[in-house]
Every structure is written in structure tokens, then in C-alpha cells.
VOPAGU-2260 file (C-alpha; in pm, 1 decimal, decimal comma):
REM VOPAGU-2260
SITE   aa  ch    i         X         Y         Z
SITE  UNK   A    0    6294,0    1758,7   -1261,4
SITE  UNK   A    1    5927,4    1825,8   -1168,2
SITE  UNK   A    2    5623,1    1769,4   -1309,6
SITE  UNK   A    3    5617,2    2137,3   -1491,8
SITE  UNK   A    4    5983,2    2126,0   -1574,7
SITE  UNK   A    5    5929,8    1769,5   -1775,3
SITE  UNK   A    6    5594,4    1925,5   -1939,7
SITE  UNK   A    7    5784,9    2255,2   -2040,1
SITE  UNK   A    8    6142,7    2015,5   -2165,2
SITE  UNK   A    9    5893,7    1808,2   -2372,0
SITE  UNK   A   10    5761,7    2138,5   -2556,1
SITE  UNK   A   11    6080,3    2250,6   -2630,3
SITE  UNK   A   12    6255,6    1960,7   -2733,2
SITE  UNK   A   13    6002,2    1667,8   -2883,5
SITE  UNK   A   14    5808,7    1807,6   -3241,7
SITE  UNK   A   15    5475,7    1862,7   -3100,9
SITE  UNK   A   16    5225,0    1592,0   -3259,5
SITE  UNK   A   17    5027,6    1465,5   -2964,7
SITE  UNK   A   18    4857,8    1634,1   -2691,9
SITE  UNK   A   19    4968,2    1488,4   -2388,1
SITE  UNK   A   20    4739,2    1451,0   -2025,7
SITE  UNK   A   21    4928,6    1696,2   -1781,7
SITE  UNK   A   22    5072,7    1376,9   -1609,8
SITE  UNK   A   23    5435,7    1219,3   -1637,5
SITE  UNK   A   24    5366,0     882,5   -1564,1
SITE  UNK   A   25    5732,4     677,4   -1397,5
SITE  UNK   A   26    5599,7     342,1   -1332,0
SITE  UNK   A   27    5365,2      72,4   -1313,5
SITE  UNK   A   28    5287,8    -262,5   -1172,2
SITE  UNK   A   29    4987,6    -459,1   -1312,0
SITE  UNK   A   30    4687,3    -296,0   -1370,2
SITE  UNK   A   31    4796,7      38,0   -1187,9
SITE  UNK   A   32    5017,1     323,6   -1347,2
SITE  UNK   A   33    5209,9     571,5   -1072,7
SITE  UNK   A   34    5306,5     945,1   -1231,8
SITE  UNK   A   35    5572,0    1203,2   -1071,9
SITE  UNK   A   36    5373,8    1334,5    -806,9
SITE  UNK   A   37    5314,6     961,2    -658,0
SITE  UNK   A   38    4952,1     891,8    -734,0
SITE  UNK   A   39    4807,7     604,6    -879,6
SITE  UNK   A   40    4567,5     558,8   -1176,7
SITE  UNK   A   41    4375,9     220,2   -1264,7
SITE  UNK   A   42    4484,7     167,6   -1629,9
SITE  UNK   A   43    4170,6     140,4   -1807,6
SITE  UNK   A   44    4374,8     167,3   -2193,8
SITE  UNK   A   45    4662,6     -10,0   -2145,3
SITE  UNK   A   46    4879,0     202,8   -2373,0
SITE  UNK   A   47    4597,1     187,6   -2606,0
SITE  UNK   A   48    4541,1    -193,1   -2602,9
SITE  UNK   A   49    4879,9    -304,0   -2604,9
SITE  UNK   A   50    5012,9    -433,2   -2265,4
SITE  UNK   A   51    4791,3    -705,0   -2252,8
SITE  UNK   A   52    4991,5    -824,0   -1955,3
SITE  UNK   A   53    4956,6    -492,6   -1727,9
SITE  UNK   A   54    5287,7    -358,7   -1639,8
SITE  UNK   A   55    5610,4    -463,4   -1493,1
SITE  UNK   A   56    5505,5    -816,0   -1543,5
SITE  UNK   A   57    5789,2   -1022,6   -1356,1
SITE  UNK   A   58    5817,2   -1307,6   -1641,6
SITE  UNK   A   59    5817,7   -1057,3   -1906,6
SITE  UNK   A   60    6086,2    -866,3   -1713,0
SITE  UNK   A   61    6294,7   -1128,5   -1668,8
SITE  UNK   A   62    6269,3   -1254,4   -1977,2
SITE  UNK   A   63    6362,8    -931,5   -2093,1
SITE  UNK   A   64    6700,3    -916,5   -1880,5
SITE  UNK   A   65    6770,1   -1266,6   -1957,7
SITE  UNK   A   66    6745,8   -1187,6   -2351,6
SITE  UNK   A   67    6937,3    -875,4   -2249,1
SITE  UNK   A   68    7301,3   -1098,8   -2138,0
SITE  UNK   A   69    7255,9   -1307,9   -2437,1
SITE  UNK   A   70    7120,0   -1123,9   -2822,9
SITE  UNK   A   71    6935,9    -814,8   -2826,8
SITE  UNK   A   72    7004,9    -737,9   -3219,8
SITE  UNK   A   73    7197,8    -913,1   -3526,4
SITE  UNK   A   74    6982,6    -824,5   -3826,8
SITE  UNK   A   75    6810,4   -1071,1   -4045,5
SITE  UNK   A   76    7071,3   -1194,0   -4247,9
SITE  UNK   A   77    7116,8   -1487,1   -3964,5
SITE  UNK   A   78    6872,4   -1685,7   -3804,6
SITE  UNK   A   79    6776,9   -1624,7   -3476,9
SITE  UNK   A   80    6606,4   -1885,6   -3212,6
SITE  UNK   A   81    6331,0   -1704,6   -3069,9
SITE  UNK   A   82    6192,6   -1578,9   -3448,0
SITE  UNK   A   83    6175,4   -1900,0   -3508,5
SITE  UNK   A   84    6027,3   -2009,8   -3225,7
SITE  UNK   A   85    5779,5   -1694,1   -3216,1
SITE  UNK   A   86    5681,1   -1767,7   -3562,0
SITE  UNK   A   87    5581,8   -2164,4   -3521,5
SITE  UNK   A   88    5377,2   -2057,5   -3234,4
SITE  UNK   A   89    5184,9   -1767,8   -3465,2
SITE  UNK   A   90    5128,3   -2017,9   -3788,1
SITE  UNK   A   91    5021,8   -2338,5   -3565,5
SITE  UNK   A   92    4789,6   -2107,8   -3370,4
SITE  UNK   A   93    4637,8   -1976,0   -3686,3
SITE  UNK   A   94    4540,1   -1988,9   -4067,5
SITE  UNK   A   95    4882,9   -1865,9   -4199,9
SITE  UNK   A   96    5151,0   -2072,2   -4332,7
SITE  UNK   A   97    5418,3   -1815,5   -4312,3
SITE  UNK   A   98    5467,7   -1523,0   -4102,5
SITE  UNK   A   99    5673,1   -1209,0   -4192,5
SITE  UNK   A  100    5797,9   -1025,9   -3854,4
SITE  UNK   A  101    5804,2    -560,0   -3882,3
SITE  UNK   A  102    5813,1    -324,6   -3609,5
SITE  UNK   A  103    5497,8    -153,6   -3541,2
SITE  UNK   A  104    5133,9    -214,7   -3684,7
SITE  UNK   A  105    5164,4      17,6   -3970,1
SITE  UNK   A  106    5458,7    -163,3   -4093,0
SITE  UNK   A  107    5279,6    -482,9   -4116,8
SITE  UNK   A  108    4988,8    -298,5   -4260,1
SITE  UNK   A  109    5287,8    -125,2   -4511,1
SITE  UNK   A  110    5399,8    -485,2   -4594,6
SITE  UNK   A  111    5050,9    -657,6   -4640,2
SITE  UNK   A  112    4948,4    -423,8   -4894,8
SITE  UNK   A  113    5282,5    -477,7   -5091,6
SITE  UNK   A  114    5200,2    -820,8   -5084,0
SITE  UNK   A  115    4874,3    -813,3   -5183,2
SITE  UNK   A  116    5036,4    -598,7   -5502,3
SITE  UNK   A  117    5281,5    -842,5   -5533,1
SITE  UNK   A  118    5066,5   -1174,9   -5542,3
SITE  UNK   A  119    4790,7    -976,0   -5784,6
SITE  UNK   A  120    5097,8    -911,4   -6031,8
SITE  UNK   A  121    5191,1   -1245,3   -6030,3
SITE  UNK   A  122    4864,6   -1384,8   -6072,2
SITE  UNK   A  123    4715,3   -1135,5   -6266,6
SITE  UNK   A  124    4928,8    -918,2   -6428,1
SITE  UNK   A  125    4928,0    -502,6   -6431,4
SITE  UNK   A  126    4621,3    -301,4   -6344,7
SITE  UNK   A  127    4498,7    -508,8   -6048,0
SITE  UNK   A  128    4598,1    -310,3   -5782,5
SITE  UNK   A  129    4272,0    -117,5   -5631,9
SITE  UNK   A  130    4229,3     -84,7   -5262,0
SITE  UNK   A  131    3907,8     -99,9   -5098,4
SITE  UNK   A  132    3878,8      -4,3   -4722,1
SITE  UNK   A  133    3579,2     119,3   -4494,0
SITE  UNK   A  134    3470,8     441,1   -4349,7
SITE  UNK   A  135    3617,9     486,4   -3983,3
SITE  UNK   A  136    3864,4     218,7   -4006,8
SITE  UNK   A  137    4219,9     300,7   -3908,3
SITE  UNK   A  138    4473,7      84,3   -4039,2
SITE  UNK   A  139    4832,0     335,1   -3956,9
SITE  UNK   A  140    4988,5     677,6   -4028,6
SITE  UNK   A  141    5260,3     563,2   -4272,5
SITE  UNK   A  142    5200,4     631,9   -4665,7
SITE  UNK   A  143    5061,4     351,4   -4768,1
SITE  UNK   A  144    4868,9     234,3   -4445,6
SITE  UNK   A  145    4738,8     612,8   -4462,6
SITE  UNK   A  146    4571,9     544,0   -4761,4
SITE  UNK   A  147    4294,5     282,8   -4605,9
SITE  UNK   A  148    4249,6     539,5   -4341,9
SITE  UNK   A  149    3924,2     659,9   -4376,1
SITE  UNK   A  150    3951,7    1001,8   -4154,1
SITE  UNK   A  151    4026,4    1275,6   -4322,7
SITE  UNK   A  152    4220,2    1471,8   -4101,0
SITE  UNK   A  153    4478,1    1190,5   -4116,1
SITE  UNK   A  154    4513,1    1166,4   -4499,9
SITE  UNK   A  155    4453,7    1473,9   -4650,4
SITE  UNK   A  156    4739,1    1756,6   -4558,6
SITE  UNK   A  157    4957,6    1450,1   -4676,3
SITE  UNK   A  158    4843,2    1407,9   -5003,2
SITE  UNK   A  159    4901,4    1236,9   -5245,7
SITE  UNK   A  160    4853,3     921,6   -5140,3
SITE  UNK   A  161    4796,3     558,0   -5332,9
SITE  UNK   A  162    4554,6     581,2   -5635,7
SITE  UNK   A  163    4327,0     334,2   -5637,8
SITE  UNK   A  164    4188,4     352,0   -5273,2
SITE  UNK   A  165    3808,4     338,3   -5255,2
SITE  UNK   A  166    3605,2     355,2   -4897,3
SITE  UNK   A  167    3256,3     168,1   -4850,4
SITE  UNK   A  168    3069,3     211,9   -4576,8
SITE  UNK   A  169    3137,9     -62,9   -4257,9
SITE  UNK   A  170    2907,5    -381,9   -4275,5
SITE  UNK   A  171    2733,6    -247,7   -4615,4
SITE  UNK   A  172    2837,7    -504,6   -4845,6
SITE  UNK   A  173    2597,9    -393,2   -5117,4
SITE  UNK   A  174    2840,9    -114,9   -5095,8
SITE  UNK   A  175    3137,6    -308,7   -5102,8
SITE  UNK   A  176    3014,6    -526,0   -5394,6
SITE  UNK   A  177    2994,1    -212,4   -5574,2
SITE  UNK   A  178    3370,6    -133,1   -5557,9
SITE  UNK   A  179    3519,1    -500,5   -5521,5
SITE  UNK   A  180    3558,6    -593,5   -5907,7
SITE  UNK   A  181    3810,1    -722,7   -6151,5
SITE  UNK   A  182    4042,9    -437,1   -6084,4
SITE  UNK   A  183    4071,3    -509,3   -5719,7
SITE  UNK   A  184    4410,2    -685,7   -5549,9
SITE  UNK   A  185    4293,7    -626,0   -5232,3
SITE  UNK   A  186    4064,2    -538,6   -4934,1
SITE  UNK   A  187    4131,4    -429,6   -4576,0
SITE  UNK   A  188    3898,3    -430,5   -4273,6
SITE  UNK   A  189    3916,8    -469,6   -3885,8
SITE  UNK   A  190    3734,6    -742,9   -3783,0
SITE  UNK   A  191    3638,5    -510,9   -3525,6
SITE  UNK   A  192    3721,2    -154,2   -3590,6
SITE  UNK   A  193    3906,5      37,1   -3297,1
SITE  UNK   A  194    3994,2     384,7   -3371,9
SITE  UNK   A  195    3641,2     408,0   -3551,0
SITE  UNK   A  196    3444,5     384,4   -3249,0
SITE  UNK   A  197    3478,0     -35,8   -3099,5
SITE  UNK   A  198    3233,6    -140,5   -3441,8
SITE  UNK   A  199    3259,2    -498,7   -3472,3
SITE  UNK   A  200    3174,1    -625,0   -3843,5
SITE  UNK   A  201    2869,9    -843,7   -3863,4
SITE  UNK   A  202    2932,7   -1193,3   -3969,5
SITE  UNK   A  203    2716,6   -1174,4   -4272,8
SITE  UNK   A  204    2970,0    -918,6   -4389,1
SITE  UNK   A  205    3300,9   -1058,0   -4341,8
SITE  UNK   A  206    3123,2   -1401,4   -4534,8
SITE  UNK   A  207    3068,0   -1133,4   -4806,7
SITE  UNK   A  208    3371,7    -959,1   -4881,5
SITE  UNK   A  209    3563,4   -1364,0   -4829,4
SITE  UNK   A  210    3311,4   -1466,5   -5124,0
SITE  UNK   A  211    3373,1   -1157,7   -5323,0
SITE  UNK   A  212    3777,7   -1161,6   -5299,6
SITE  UNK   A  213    3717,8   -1484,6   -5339,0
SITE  UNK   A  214    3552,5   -1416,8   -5720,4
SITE  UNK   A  215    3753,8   -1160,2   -5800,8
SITE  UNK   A  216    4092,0   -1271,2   -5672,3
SITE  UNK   A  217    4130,4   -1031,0   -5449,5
SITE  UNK   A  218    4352,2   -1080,1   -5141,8
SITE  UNK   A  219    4127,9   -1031,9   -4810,6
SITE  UNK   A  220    4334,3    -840,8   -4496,1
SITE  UNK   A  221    4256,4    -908,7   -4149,6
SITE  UNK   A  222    4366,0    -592,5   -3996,0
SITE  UNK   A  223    4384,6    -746,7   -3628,1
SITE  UNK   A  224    4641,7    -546,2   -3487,0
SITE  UNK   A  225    4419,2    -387,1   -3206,8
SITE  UNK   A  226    4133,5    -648,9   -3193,3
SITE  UNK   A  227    4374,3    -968,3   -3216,6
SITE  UNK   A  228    4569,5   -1201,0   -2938,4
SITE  UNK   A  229    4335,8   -1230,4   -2671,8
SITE  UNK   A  230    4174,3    -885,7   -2675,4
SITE  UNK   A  231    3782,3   -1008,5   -2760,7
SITE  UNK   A  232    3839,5   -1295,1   -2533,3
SITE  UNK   A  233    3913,7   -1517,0   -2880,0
SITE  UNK   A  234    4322,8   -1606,7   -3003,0
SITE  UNK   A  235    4178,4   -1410,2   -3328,4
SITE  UNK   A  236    3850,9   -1216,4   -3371,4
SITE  UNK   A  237    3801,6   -1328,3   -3694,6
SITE  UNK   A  238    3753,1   -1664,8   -3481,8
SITE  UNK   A  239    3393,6   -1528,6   -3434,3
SITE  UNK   A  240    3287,0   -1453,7   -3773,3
SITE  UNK   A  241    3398,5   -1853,7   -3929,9
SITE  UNK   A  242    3561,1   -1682,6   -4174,7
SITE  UNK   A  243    3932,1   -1683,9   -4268,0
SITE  UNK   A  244    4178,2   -1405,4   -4438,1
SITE  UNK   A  245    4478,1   -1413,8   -4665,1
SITE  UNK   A  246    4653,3   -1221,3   -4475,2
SITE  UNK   A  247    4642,4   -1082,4   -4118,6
SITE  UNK   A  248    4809,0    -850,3   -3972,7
SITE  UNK   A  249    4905,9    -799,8   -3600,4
SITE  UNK   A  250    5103,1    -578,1   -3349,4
SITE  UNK   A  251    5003,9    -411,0   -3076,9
SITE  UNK   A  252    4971,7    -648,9   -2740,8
SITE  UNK   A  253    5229,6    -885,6   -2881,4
SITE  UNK   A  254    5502,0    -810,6   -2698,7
SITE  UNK   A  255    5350,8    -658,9   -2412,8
SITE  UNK   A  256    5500,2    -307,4   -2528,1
SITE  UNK   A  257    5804,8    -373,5   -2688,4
SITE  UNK   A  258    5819,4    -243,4   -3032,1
SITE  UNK   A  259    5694,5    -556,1   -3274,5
SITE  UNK   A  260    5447,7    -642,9   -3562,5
SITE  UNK   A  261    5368,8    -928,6   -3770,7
SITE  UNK   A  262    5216,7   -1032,6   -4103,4
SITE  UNK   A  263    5108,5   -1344,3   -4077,8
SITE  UNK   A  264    5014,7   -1529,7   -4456,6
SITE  UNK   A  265    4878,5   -1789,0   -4654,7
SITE  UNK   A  266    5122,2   -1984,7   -4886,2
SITE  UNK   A  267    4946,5   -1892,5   -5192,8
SITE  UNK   A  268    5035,8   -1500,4   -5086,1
SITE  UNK   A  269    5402,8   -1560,2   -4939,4
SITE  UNK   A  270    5477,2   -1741,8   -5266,3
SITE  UNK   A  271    5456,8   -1463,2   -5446,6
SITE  UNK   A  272    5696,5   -1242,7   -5243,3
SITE  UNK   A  273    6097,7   -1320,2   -5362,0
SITE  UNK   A  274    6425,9   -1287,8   -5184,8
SITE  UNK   A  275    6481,7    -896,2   -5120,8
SITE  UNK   A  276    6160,4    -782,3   -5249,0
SITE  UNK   A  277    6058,0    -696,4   -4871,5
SITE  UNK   A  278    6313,8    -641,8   -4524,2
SITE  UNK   A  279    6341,5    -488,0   -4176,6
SITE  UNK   A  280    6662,4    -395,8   -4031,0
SITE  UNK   A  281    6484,4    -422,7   -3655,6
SITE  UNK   A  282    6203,1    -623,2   -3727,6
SITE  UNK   A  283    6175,1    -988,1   -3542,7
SITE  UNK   A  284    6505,6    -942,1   -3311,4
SITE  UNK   A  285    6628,8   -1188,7   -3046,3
SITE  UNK   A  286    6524,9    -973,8   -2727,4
SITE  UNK   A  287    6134,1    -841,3   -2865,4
SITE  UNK   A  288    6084,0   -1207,7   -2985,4
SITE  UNK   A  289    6187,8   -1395,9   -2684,4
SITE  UNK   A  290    5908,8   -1118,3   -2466,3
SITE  UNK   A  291    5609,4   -1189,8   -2770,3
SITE  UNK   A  292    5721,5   -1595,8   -2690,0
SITE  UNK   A  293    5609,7   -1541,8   -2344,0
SITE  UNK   A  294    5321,8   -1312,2   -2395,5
SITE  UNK   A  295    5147,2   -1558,3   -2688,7
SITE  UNK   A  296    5238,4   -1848,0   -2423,1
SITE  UNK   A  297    5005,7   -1700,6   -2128,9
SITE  UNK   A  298    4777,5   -1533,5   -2411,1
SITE  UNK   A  299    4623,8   -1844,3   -2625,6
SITE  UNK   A  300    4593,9   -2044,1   -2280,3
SITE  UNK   A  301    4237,1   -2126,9   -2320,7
SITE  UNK   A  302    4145,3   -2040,7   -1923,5
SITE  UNK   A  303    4317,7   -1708,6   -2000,6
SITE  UNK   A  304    4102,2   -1621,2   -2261,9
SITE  UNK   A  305    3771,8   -1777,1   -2089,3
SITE  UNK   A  306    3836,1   -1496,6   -1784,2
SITE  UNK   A  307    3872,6   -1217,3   -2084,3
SITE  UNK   A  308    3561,7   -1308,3   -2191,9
SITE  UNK   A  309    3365,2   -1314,8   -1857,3
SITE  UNK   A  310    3545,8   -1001,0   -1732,0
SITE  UNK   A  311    3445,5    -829,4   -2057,7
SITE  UNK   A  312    3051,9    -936,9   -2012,8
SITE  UNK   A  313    3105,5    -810,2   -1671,7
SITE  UNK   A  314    3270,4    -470,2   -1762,4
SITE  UNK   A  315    2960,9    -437,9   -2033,1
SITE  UNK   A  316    2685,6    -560,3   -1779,7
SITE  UNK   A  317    2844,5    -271,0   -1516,6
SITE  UNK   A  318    2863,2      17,2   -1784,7
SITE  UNK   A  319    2523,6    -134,0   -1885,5
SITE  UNK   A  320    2399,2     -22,2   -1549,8
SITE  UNK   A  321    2545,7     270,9   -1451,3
SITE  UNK   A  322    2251,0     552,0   -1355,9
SITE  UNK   A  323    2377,0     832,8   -1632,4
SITE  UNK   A  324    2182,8    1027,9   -1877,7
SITE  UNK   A  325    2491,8    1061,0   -2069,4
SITE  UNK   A  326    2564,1     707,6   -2171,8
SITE  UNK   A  327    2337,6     634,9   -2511,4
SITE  UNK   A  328    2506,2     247,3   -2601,3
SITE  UNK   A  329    2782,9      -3,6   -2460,0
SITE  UNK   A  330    2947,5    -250,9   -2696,9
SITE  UNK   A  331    3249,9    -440,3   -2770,7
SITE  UNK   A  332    3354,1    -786,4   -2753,3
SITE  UNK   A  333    3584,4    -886,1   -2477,0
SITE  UNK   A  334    3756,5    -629,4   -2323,0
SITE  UNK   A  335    3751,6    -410,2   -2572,2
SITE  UNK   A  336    3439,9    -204,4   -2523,2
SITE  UNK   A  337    3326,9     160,0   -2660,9
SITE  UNK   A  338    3093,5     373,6   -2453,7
SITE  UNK   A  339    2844,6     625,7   -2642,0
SITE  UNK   A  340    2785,9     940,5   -2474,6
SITE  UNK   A  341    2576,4    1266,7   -2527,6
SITE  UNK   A  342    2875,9    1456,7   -2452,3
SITE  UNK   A  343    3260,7    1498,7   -2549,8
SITE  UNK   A  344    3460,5    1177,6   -2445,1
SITE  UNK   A  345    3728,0    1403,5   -2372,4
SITE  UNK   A  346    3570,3    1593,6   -2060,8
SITE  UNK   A  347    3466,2    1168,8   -1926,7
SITE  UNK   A  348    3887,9    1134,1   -1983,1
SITE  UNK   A  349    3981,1    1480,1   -1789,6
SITE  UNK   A  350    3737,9    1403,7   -1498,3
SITE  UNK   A  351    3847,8    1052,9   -1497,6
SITE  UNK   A  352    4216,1    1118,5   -1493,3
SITE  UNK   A  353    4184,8    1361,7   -1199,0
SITE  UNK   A  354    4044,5    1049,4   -1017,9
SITE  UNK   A  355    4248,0     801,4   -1089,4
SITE  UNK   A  356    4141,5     669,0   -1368,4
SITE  UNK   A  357    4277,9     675,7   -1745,0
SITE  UNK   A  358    4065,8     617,0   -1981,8
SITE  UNK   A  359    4097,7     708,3   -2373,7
SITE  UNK   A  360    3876,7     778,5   -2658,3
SITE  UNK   A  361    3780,2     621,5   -3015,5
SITE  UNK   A  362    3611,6     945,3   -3178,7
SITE  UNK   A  363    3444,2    1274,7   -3033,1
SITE  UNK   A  364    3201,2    1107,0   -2791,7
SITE  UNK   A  365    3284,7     729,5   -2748,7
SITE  UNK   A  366    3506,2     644,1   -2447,5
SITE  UNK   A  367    3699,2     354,4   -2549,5
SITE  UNK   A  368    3811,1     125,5   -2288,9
SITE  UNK   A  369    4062,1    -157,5   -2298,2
SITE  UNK   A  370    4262,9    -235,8   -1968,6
SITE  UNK   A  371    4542,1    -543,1   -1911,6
SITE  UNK   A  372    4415,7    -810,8   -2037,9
SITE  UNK   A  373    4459,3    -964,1   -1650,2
SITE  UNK   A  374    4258,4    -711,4   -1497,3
SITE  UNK   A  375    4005,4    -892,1   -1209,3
SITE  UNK   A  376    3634,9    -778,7   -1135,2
SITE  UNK   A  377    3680,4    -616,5    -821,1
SITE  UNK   A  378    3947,2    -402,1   -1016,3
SITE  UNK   A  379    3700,1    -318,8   -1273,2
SITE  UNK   A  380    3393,6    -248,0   -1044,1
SITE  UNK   A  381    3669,2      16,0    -918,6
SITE  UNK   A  382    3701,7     163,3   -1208,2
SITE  UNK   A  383    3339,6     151,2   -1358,4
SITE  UNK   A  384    3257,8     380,9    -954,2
SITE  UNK   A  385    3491,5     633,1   -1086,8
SITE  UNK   A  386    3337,1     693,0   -1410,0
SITE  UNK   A  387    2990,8     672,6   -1211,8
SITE  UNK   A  388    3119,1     943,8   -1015,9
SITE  UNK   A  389    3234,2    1125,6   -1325,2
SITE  UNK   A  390    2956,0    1085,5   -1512,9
């Protein structure tokens, strides 16, 4: 099939809840993405921050086809070697004593919440079981993850959602100390929020809502699925802020685009949480585990993460400098970087897709940009010339 007969298939067979770019993209090799027609695009979103390790990696491929002869699924009513193995890496790397392996972000987002309700039962007994979130934060699409979802568009045709799910404003925490009380079991934030525009949470703040879970008894979620492994050029962005959660959730660049998530937990939280009071059929199988083994391997490498960090200052320090009227502010930690512009994000994207360069969004007029996690300078000063150009 062509290009038109794929678009035209897709419309008539797939339920239409995205609006796709008029591309069909059929492969990729590192930080380069090759559609239909045979041209090439620098991947400047790597499937919105998730292949960390650009594409067609050859360890994670052959890891892949290697996990392939051997287990790809048996459920989790038997152990499995690379969970295991996956899941000492996560704890020893981190704050958590336990880790609890889903499929997607909003799953773990889904299961930190229940445990959050779970350990404030135990603890506390009924009626602690408010929710506070912040305004632009995006923590998933599924009911319960929907609820902390500040935009509107999101929640409300699906209503109703939780009760008990209040929204203060990002780094107020005059704000938050007005909703974080004795009814509270728990409050999410993104260390640095993605969908809501690249915000990253001041450290004053995140010391604030630890101190005030902290007197209420409130269990305090890292929402790090987006911002975490490697992306700010830290293991963990909370690393920046000296301030720890209870629990923490993670998905996105963790197995370089295979289908995984992960709650990782305190003891005092996973104690809580009984036998059959939580599962996955899929979650934390034998094939998507052995893939995440590699990726955290290469990941928490410390030179890896010092070249994340100096290509992001780099990327910043080019936007920083690039001779448009259009551009009003450039942030982000790492290489995870917003762009503010007088004008709709969306006609940066079209231009910059006709060019050869994909590029995605993070509200009406912020350009959001998060390539591999490998990408080199010369590779971004490539890219930062074609949004010049489009700009």
C-alpha cells in the first residue's frame, strides 16, 4: 500500500482518537526515523520521550530476539529471572524498597493511587482518601489517573470521576497547604511537569509538600514517568530537588518502547498492600524485562548521563540563540526542554515535519522537545537550523 491507501485504511478501520502527521513512518536507526516515501526525519520526540536509546538499537534488538527463543510471557504466578533482576537494579538505584512492575504509565499511576488508599486505610482508617494534584499536570487517561489530570478536556466528557480530587496551582505551596490536611492520603506531582508545558517544580516546593505529607500522613507521589531514567541528565529528577517520595512512579523510556511501567515503593507503603489486593496479567514479563535490564544498564552509567546533561545545556544555549521574534522563553532540564512561542506550536511542528524534522508539542504554543537520549551535538545543531529555518 501507499502512503494515501495506509492514511485512508487507518480511517476506516482504527476508532479515530488521535490526529495523526500525514506520514507513515517504517523504520528507524538511531536518532533518524525513515516514512513510506523514503525520507528521513531527525527525531527530535522520541515517541514522546520514550526511546531513550534512539531506534533499532542493536543490543536492545538482540536482546529482544534472544528473549524471543527463550520466555516472552508466563504470567505472574511464577517467578521470572529478568523481573527479578530488573527490579534489584530499580530499588538499589533508588529510594524504594519494593517495586511493583504494570504496563504503561497510567497503570502505575492506577496502582500508586490504590496504594496510597490502601496504606491511609491501614494507618488511618476510613475518610482519608483526598487527592491533591496541580494545575497542568498530566498523570494518564485511565479513570483514576484521569482524575489528577488537571485539563479539562481530558476529564470532563468522562465524568464522574474520583471524589475527593482537589488541584492547586504548580509551585504555590501556600496553595497546596490549603488543601493538604487531615483528610488527605495522598499527593501527586511531576517533579517536572511534561504535558503541562516542560515546568520543573522549584525545590522550595517539593521540600513543602514532603513536610506537609509528612504532618499529615499523607503519601507523596513522584510522578516520574516522563521526567525519570536519564531524561534531565539525573537517574531521577527528584535527585535535584534533595527530596525523596513514597512512591514513584515510572514508564515511559524504560524499555526503550516496549510496553512497561513500574511503581517503585517504600516499605512502609508496600506493607500495606496484601496478596491479591493488586495484579497484571502482562505486567513485568520475561522478554520487556530482559530489554528495561539493558536500557537501565547503559542509562544510570554516570558518563551517560554527564553527556545528557551537556547536550541538554547545549540544545538550550542553541534555542537560546536562535534570531526569532517568535521564541518568548527556553527551559527544561536535560534534554527535556519546552520552547515558548508567540504563535501555535502546531504550525513550528507542520513546517518542521516537511523538513525533516519531528518535533511535538506540550500545550497550544510550547514546542516540546525531547530526542534519544544518545543524540550528539552536531545532530542537534542540525536540528536546531531546521527550526531556524522554520521559524
Amino acid at each position: 500500500m501507499n502512503t494515501n491507501q495506509i492514511i485512508q485504511e487507518e480511517s476506516q478501520y482504527i476508532m479515530q482518537t488521535y490526529r495523526r502527521a500525514d506520514i507513515v513512518l517504517a523504520r528507524g536507526e538511531g536518532v533518524y526515523l525513515y516514512d513510506t516515501e523514503g525520507r528521513r526525519y531527525l527525531d527530535f520526540m522520541s515517541g514522546i520521550a520514550v526511546t531513550a536509546l534512539g531506534h533499532s538499537d542493536p543490543q536492545v534488538a538482540a536482546t529482544i530476539a534472544e528473549a524471543a527463543t527463550t520466555l516472552t510471557h508466563v504470567s505472574n504466578l511464577y517467578y521470572t529471572i529478568p523481573q527479578v533482576e530488573l527490579a534489584k537494579r530499580l530499588v538499589t538505584h533508588s529510594f524504594a524498597d519494593h517495586v511493583f512492575f504494570a504496563n504503561s504509565g497510567t497503570e502505575s499511576v492506577e496502582g500508586a493511587l490504590k496504594f496510597a488508599r490502601k496504606r491511609a486505610l491501614v494507618q488511618h482508617g476510613e475518610g482519608k482518601s483526598g487527592i491533591v494534584a496541580f494545575k497542568s499536570g498530566f498523570h494518564g487517561r485511565t479513570m483514576g489517573a484521569l482524575s489528577t489530570t488537571y485539563k479539562a478536556i481530558y476529564r470532563e466528557p468522562f465524568g464522574p470521576l474520583l471524589d475527593g480530587v482537589s488541584f492547586a496551582p504548580f509551585n504555590d505551596l501556600e496553595a497546596a497547604r490549603a488543601l493538604i490536611g487531615p483528610d488527605t492520603g495522598a499527593v501527586i506531582v511531576e517533579p517536572v511537569q511534561g504535558e503541562g508545558g516542560i515546568n520543573a517544580a522549584t525545590p522550595e516546593f517539593l521540600r513543602g509538600l514532603r513536610e506537609l505529607c509528612d504532618e499529615h500522613g499523607a503519601t507523596l507521589i513522584f510522578d516520574e514517568i516522563q521526567c525519570g531514567l536519564g531524561r534531565t541528565g539525573r537517574l531521577w529528577a527528584h535527585e535535584a530537588f534533595g527530596v525523596t517520595p513514597d512512591i514513584m512512579t515510572l514508564a515511559k523510556p524504560l524499555a526503550n518502547g516496549l510496553p512497561i511501567g513500574a511503581i517503585l515503593l517504600t516499605e512502609e507503603v508496600a506493607s500495606t498492600v496484601g496478596y491479591g489486593e493488586h495484579g497484571t496479567t502482562f505486567g513485568g514479563g520475561p522478554l520487556v524485562c530482559s530489554v528495561a535490564n539493558v536500557v537501565f544498564d547503559r542509562v544510570a552509567q554516570p558518563e551517560f548521563l554527564a553527556a545528557v546533561t551537556a547536550n541538554g545545556e547545549y540544545l538550550r544555549q542553541q534555542l537560546r540563540e536562535l534570531d526569532s521574534p517568535h521564541v518568548l522563553e527556553v527551559r527544561g532540564a536535560g534534554l527535556m526542554v519546552g520552547v515558548d512561542l508567540d504563535i501555535p506550536a502546531a504550525q513550528v511542528m507542520a513546517a518542521a515535519r516537511s523538513a525533516g524534522l519531528l518535533v511535538i508539542n506540550a500545550g497550544e504554543t510550547t514546542l516540546r522537545i525531547a530526542p534519544p537520549l544518545i543524540i550528539t551535538k552536531e545532530q542537534i545543531d542540525e536540528g536546531v537550523a531546521v527550526l531556524a529555518n522554520c521559524l
